[in-house]
N, C-alpha and C positions, 0 to 999 in steps of 0.2 A: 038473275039476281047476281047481282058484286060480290064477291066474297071480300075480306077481312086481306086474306093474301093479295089478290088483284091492287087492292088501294093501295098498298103500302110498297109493293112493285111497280106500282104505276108514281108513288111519290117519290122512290129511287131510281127511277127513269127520268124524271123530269131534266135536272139538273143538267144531263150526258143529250137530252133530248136539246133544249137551249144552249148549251156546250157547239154542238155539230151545227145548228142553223146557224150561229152567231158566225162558226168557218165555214159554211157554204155564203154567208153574205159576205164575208172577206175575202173568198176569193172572184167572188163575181166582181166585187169592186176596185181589188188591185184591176183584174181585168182591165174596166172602163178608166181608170187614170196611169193608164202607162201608155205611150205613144205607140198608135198604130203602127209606125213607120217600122217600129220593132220586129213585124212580122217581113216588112219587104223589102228594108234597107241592107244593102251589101257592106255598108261603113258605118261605124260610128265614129265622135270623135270625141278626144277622150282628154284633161287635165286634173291632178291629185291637186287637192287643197291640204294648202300649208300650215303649219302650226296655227297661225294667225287668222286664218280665215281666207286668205286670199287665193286666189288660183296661183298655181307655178305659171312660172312661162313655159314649162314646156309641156308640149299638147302632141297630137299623131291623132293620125285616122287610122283605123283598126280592122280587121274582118273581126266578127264577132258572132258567138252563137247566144240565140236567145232562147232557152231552154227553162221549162218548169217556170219561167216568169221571172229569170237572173238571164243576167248578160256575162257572157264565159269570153274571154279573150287569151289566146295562146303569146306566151311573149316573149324574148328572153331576158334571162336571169338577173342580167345584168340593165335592162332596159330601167327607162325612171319608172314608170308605173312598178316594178314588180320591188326595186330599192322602196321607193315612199310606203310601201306595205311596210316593207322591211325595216323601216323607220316608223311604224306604226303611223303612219299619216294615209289612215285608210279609207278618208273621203274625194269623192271626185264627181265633177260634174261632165256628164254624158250629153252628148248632142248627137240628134240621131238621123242620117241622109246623107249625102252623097254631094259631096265637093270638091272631089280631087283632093293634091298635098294641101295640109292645112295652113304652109305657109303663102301658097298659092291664091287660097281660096280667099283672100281679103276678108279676113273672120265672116265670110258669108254661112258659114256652121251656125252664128252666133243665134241666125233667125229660125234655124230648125229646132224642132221638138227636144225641148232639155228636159234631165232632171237629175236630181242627186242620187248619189249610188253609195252604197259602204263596201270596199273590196278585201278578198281575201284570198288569200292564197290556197287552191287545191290538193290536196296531196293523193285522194283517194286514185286506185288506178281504175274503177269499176266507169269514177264519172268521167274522166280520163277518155275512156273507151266511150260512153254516149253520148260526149258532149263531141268528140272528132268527127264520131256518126251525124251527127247532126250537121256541124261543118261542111263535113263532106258529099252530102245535100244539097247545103245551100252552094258550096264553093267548087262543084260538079266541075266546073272548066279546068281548072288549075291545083285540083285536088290530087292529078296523079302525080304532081310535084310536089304542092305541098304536103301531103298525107302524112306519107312517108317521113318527112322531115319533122313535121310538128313530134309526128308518135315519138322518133326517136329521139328527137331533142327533148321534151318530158322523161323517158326513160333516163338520161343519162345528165340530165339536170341541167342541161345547158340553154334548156325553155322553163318557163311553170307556167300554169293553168290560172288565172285569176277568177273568181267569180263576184259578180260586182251587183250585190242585191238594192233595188230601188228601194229610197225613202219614199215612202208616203205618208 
């Protein structure tokens, strides 16, 4: 038999119950619309959009860690991506694979896997430390050079950590 308590625990469960599926179906779906390439591309490539809606002209191909489902790019301070934050022009479109320099690549980027990102500058030093681990993973050849460098150039502010969440 139901008791009286059961129902009325079971009616304050509901909510927290469709709450959690509604974020188990959001995360399975960011999954399925974010470009695979995400998982095995060693580049991306990257331009902030302008006040106006328009792409800057300047663009770069990036190492990048893609981590919790954000794309992490170490940069320095002074780089345009990490100013365009800085000027609050926190939109940019990502193109994701491998083409060499971008001014080389004859916008051949243009046909790989895009999408819009909103970026932001990291401060924390926890994600600091698991978002390098993860680099340093992916970027296992060239990590005893750069490692070293990124970590310190974050410590002493002459890099920052972008993290550059997709629109969907």
């Amino acid at each position: 038999m139901i008791t009286r308590r059961q129902i009325s625990l079971g009616i304050l469960a509901t909510p927290i119950l469709v709450s959690f599926s509604r974020s188990v179906y959001a995360e399975e779906k960011v999954s399925e619309e974010l470009p695979e390439e995400l998982s095995t591309s060693s580049l991306i490539y990257l331009t902030p959009i302008k006040s106006d809606g328009e792409e800057s002209t300047c663009k770069g191909e990036i190492w990048f860690a893609f981590h919790e489902k954000e794309i992490y790019v170490v940069t320095p301070s002074e780089a345009w991506r990490a100013k365009a934050i800085g000027k609050d022009l926190t939109e940019a479109r990502i193109w994701v694979g491998e083409f060499g320099n971008w001014r080389q690549a004859n916008e051949a980027y243009r046909k790989a896997p895009e999408l819009m990102a909103t970026g932001t500058i990291v401060e924390d030093k926890e994600v600091h430390q698991e978002v390098l681990k993860v680099m340093g993973e992916k970027y296992s050849d060239g990590w005893d050079t750069w490692g070293p460098r990124f970590k310190s150039a974050l410590e002493d502010g002459s890099r920052v950590m972008i993290k550059y969440k997709p629109k969907l």
